[in-house]
N, C-alpha and C positions, 0 to 999 in steps of 0.2 A: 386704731379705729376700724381700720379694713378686718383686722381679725375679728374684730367683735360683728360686724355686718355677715362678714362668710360662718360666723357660729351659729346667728339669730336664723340666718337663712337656711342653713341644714336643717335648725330645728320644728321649721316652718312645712319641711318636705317630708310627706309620710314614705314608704317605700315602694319601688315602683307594682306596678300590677303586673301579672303575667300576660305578656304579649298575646294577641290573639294567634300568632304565629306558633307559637310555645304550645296550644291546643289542638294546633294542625298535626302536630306529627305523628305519623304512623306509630301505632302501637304505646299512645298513649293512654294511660288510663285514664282520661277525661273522656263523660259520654258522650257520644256523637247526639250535635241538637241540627243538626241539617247536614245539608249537603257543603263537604268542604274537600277540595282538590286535592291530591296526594302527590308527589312527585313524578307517578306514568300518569295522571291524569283522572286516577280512580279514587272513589269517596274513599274517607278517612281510614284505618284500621279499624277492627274493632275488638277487642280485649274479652271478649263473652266465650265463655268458656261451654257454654250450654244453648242449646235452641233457645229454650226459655228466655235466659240473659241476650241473645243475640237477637230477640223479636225486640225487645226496648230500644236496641238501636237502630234495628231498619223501621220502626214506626216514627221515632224522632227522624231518621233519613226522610223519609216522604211528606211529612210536615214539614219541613225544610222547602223542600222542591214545590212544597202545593199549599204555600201559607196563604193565600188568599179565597183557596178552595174548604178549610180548618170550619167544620161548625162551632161558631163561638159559645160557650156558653153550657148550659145542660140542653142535652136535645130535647125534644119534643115525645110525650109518652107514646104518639103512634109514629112509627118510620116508615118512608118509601122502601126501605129495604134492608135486609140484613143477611150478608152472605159470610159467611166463612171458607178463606180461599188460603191455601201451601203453598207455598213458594218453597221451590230449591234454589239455592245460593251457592255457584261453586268459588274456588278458594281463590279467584280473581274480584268478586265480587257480583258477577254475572248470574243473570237469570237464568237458567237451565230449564225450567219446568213450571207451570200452575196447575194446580187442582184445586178444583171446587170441592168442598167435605158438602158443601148446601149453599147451592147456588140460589140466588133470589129469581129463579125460573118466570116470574110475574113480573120483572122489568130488565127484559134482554136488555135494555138500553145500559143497564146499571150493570151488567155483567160484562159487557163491552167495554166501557169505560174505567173500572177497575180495573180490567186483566191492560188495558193502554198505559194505567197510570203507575202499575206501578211495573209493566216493562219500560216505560219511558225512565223512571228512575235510578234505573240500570247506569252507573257500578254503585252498586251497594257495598256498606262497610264490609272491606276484608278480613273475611272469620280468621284471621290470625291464627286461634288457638283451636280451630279445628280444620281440617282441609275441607271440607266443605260445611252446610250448614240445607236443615229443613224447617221453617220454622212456620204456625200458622196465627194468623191474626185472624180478629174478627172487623168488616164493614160494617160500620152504622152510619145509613146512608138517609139522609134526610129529602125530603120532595122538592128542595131548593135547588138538588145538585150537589149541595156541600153535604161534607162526612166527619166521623171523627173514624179514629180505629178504635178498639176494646182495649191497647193495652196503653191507650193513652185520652182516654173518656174521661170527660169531665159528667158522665152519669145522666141522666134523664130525670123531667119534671117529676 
């Protein structure tokens, strides 16, 4: 009878999930969805072989660290502001540099607060596969204070 209990009950257990742990590791090919500790202390790996590939992860990085700042939803057809800012990322995950390509000149406050936010998110996923990384996103900054990026918009009305 004990056999037949320990067969019912295996067959009742689906297989386990992959540990959240199992996602943390460096140089895993799961995409980075926030900010997650590495072993010195710096955000996850990240497996992007390309700028392009490596803006996916540092915008999910910053989403991560700024979920409660995320405009939900489609934004609104007119914006408080939209700038397009470069980051250099060297091969620690470290901030090195910002440039404005088109900075929203019409609200220093927005230009302030950006270049804070996303120095404060500093260590950014380690470009693994490149020794360093240049990578540009676009702010879509709504009058609320909240933002999305470009390369992770949910699109406007």
């Amino acid at each position: 009878m004990a056999l037949v209990a320990a067969i019912v009950s295996a067959c009742k257990s689906g297989p386990e999930a992959p540990s959240a742990q199992d996602s943390r590791l460096p140089g895993s090919d799961a995409r980075v969805t926030g900010p997650v500790p590495a072993a010195q202390g710096s955000a996850r790996a990240s497996s992007a072989a390309t700028p392009r590939a490596y803006r996916q992860d540092a915008a999910s990085h910053i989403y991560g660290l700024n979920a409660a700042r995320i405009y939900k939803g489609k934004l609104p057809p007119l914006l408080h502001a939209i700038g397009v800012l470069e980051v250099d990322i060297d091969r620690a995950g470290r901030v090195t540099s910002l440039r404005w390509m088109r900075a929203p000149r019409h609200a220093p406050d927005v230009v302030a607060e950006i270049e804070r936010t996303v120095r404060a998110a500093a260590p950014f996923p380690v470009p693994t596969r490149m020794a360093r990384v240049t990578y540009t996103d676009t702010w879509l900054w709504d009058k609320s204070g909240n933002f999305q990026l470009d390369t992770l918009t949910e699109g406007q009305l």
